[in-house]
C-alpha positions in Angstrom: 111.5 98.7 82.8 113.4 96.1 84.6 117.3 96.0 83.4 120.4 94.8 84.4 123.6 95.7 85.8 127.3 94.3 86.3 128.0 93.5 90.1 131.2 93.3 91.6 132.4 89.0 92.6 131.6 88.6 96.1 132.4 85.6 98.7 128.5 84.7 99.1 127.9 81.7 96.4 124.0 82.4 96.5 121.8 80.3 97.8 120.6 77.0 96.9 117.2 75.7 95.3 114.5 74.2 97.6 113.1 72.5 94.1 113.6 71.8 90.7 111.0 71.4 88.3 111.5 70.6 83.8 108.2 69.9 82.3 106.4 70.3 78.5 105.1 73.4 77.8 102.1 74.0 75.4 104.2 73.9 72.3 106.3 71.3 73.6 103.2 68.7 73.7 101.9 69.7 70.4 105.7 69.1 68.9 105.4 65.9 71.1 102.3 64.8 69.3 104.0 65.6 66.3 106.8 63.6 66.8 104.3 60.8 67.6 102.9 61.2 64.4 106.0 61.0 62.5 106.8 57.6 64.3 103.7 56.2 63.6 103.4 57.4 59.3 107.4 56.3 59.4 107.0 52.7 60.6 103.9 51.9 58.5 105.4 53.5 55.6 109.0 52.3 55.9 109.5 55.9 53.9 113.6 56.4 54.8 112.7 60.4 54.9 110.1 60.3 57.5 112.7 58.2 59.6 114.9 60.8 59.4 112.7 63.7 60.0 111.6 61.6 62.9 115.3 61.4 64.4 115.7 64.8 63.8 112.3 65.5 66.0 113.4 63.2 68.9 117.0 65.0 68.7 115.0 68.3 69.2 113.0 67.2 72.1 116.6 65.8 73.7 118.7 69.4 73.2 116.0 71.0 74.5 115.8 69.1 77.6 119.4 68.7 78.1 121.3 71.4 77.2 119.5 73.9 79.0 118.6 72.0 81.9 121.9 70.9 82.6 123.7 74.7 82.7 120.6 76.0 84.7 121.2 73.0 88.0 124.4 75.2 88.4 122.6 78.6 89.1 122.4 79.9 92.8 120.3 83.3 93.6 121.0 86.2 96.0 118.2 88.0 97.4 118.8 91.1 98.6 116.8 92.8 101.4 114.8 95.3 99.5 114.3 99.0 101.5 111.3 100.9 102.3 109.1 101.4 99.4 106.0 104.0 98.7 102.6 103.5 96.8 101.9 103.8 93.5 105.9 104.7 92.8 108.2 102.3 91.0 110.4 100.2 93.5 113.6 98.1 92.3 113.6 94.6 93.9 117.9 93.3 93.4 119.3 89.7 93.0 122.2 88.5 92.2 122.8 85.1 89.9 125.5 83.0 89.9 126.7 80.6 87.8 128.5 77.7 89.0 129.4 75.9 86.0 132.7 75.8 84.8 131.8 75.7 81.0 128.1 75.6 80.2 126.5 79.1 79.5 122.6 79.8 80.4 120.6 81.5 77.8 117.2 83.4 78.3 117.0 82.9 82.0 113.6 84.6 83.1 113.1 85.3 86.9 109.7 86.7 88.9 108.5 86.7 92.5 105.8 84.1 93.0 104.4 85.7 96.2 104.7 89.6 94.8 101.3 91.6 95.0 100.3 93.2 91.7 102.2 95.1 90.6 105.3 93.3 89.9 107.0 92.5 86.8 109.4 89.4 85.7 112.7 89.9 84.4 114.3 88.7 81.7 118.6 87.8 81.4 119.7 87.0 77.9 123.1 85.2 78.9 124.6 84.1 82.4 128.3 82.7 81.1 130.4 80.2 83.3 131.8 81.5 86.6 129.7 85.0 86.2 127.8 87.1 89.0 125.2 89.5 87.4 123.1 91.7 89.4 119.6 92.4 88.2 116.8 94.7 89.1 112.8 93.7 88.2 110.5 96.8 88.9 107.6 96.5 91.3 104.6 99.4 91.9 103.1 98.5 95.2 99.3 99.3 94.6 98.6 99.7 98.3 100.1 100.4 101.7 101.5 98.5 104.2 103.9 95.5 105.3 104.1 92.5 102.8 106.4 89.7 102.6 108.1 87.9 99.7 109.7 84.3 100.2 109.2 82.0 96.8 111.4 83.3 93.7 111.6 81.4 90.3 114.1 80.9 87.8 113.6 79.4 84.6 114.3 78.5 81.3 112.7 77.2 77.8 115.8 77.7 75.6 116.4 76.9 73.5 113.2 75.6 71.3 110.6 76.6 73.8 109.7 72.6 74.3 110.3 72.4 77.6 110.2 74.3 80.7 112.6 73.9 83.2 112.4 76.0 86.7 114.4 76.2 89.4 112.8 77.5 93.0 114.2 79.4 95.4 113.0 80.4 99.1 114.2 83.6 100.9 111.9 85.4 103.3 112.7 89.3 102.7 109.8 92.2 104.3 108.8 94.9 102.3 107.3 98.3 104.2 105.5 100.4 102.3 104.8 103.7 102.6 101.8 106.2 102.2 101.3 107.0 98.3 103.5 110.4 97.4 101.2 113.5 97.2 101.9 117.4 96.8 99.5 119.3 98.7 99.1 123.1 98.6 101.7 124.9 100.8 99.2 127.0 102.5 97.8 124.2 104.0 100.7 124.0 106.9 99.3 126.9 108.2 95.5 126.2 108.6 96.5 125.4 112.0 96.8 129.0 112.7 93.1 129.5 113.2 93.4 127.4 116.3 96.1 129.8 118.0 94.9 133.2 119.7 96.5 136.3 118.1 98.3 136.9 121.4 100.0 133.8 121.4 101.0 134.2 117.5 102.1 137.8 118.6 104.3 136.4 121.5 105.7 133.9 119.1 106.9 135.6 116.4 108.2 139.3 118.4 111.7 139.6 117.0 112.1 136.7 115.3 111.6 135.8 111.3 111.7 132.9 110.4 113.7 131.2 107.4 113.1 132.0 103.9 110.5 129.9 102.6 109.4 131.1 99.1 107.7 133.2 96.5 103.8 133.0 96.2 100.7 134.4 94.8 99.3 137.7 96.8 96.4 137.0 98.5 93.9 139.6 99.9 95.3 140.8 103.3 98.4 139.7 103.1 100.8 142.8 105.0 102.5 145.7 101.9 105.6 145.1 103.8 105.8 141.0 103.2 105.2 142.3 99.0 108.9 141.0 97.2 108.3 144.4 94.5 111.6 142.9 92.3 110.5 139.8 91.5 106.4 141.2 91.2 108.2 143.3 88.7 109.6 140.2 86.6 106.7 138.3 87.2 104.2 141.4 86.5 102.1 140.3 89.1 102.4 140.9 93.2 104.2 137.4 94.7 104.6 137.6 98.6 107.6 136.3 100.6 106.6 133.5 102.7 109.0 132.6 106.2 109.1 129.6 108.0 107.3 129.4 111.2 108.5 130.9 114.5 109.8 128.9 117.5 107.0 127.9 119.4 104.3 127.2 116.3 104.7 123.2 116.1 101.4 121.8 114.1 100.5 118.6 115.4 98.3 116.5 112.9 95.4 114.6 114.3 94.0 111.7 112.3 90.9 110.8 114.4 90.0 106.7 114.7 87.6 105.9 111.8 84.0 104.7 111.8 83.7 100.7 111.5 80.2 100.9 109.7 81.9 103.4 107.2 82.1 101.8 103.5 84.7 104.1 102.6 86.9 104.7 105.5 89.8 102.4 103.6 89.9 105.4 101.6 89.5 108.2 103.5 92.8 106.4 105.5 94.7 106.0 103.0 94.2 110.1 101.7 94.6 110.8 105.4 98.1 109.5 105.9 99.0 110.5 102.5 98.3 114.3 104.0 100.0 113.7 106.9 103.4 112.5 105.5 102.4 115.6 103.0 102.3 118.0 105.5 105.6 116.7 107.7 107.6 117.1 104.1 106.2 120.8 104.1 107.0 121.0 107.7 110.8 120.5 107.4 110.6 123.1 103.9 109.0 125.7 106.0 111.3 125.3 109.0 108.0 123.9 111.2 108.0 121.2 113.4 105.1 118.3 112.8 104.0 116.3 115.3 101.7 113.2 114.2 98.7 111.9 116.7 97.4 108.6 115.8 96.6 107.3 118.6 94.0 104.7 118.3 96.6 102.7 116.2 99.4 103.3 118.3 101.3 106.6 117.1 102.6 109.2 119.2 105.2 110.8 117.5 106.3 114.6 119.0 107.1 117.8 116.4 110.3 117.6 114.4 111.3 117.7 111.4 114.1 116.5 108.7 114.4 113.5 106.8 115.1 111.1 109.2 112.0 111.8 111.0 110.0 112.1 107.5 111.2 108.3 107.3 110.0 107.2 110.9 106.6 108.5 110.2 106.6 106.6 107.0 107.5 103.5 108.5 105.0 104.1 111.4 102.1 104.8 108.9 103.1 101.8 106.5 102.3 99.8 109.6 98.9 100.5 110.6 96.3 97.7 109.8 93.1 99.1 108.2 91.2 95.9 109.3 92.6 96.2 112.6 90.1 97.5 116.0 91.6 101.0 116.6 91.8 101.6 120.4 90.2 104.5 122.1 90.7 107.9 120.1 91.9 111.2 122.1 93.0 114.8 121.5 96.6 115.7 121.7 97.7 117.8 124.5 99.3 120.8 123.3 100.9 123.9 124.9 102.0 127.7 123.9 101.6 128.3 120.5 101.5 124.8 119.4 98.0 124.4 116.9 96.2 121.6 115.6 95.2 119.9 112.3 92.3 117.3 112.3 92.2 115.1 109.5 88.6 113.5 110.5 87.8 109.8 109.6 85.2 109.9 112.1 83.8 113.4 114.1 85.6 113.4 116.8 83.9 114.4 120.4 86.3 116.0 122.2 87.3 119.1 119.6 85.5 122.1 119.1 83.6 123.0 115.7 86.1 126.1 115.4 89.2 124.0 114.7 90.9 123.6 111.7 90.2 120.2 109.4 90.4 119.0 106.0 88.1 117.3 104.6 89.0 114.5 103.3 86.3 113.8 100.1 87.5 116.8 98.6 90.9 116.5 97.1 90.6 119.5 95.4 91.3 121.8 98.3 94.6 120.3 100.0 96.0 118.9 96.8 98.2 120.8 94.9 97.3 122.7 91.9 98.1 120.3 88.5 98.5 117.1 90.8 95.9 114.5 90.7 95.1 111.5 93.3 97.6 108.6 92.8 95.6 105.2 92.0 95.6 103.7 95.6 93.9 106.9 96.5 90.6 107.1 94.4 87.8 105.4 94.6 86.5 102.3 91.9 84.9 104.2 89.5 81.2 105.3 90.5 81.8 104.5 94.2 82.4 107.2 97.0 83.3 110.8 96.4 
């Protein structure tokens, strides 16, 4: 829900309108019409109440034009540049209004992005008072990916008898990125990579080194007795397995191959795609692994690492890729040592063998974690695709 918050006086006196609009709304032409028929039964009547009922119309059509109006010409707006947002999660769009009147209060101001996607909502401020600053925040859940822009911005008014509508509009250009929708995908899907590493190498890789504490799971057949945490499977009453970040050497690089033109649902099978990958670069820096991300048929090359910062880069890069853009020639990452790799597959790609590791994509149900279901901008219309 949108609300509002106090904001601190600042030397920036908002900007001003590019137009100004006050016309009748519905219920202002129908009191209108009204009125009109009060004139007309008044003057053939000569009946000294309808007169006066008739001022007292023509009064109301006056304060609500007036009144209002006047105290909302002295509003200015600040638009503040909004940060990077994500899919299908709330985001918090912040203006500030200012009054410049010296006496005139505004009542039931109402302000919403004209050029906002769906998603957005309007918000409502009871009372900007002379000389005030108020910051607001209106709530907007961006439905899809990528880079939008939002310029036009209304502020209006029907105080205080709904009659008339009075708007004032504002312009300021401000760029929204928006990232891949949030998903949680099952930790041991980090390490399907491992199939595409020869024991040796794995061997070389991990000789005298563990890696960070990770956490508790499940025991699964085969894991090693000696990786068995026998305290907590006592508390728990069933066998959990202490899991260690990955050695030095074991960077998983995440291959999104270029997607098939003639495929109907490729603009879904993306959109999962780079929700797995910014998945898997989240799990990455949990498990102490480095993630590289291959895209390169739409430009992204980004080497292994890990943290937040890069989390944020790979976000950003993602947010920018244009599903109805021509993706360039596809290729397979170079990799060396123990580095593996990961192969989300849009398209089959030609130049990997059948043993690698991939997800497939048209099965949620084996990379997504166990309770979580696909966000909205992730499924398909109901009865269409997988």
């Amino acid at each position: 829900m949108s609300r509002i918050r106090p904001k601190n006086a600042s030397a920036d006196a908002g900007l001003d309108p590019v137009a100004r609009r006050a016309a009748l709304s519905v219920s202002g032409f129908i009191f209108v019409g009204l009125t009109v028929f009060l004139a007309v039964g008044a003057v053939n009547s000569q009946n000294n109440l309808l007169f006066w009922v008739f001022g007292v119309a023509i009064g109301g059509v006056i304060v609500s034009g007036v009144v209002s109006g006047t105290g909302l010409m002295g509003v200015r707006l600040i638009a503040h540049d909004p940060g990077p947002a994500e899919a299908d999660r709330p985001t918090q769009l912040h203006y500030t209004l200012v009054s410049r009147n010296r006496w005139l209060p505004v009542f039931a101001i109402e302000l919403r992005e004209v050029s906002m996607p769906k998603g957005g909502r309007g918000v409502c401020l009871p009372r900007l008072g002379p000389g005030d600053r108020v910051g607001i925040e209106a709530e907007w859940i961006p439905q899809k990916r990528g880079v939008f822009t939002l310029d036009r911005i209304l502020v209006e008014t029907r105080f205080p008898f709904g009659l008339m509508h009075k708007t004032l509009e504002f312009s300021k250009p401000r760029v929204v990125v928006v990232g891949p929708a949030r998903i949680e995908i099952r930790t041991e899907v980090i390490r399907q990579g491992d199939r595409g590493v020869s024991t040796g190498q794995v061997r070389r890789a991990r000789r005298g080194w563990v890696g960070d504490y990770y956490g508790l799971r499940e025991y699964a057949q085969g894991d090693p007795r000696r990786t068995i945490s026998w305290r907590a499977s006592a508390r728990r009453g069933s066998l959990l397995v202490v899991e260690h970040g990955e050695p030095p050497g074991s960077s998983l690089w995440v291959w999104v191959t270029a997607p098939d033109p003639a495929n109907a649902d490729g603009a879904i099978y993306l959109e999962r795609a780079f929700s797995v990958v910014l998945a898997l670069v989240r799990s990455g820096s949990l498990a102490g692994r480095d993630v590289g991300v291959w895209v390169p048929w739409a430009g992204i090359r980004l080497p292994p690492a890990r943290g937040p910062a890069f989390e944020a880069r790979v976000a950003d890069a993602l947010a920018r890729v244009d599903p109805d853009a021509r993706p360039t020639p596809d290729s397979r990452p170079q990799i060396s040592g123990a580095d593996r790799i990961l192969i989300l597959p849009l398209f089959p790609p030609a130049t990997t063998g059948e043993d690698e590791p991939r997800l497939d994509l048209s099965r949620p149900e084996d990379w997504l974690a166990p309770g979580e279901a696909l966000p909205p901008s992730l499924r398909f219309p109901s009865g269409v695709g997988s």
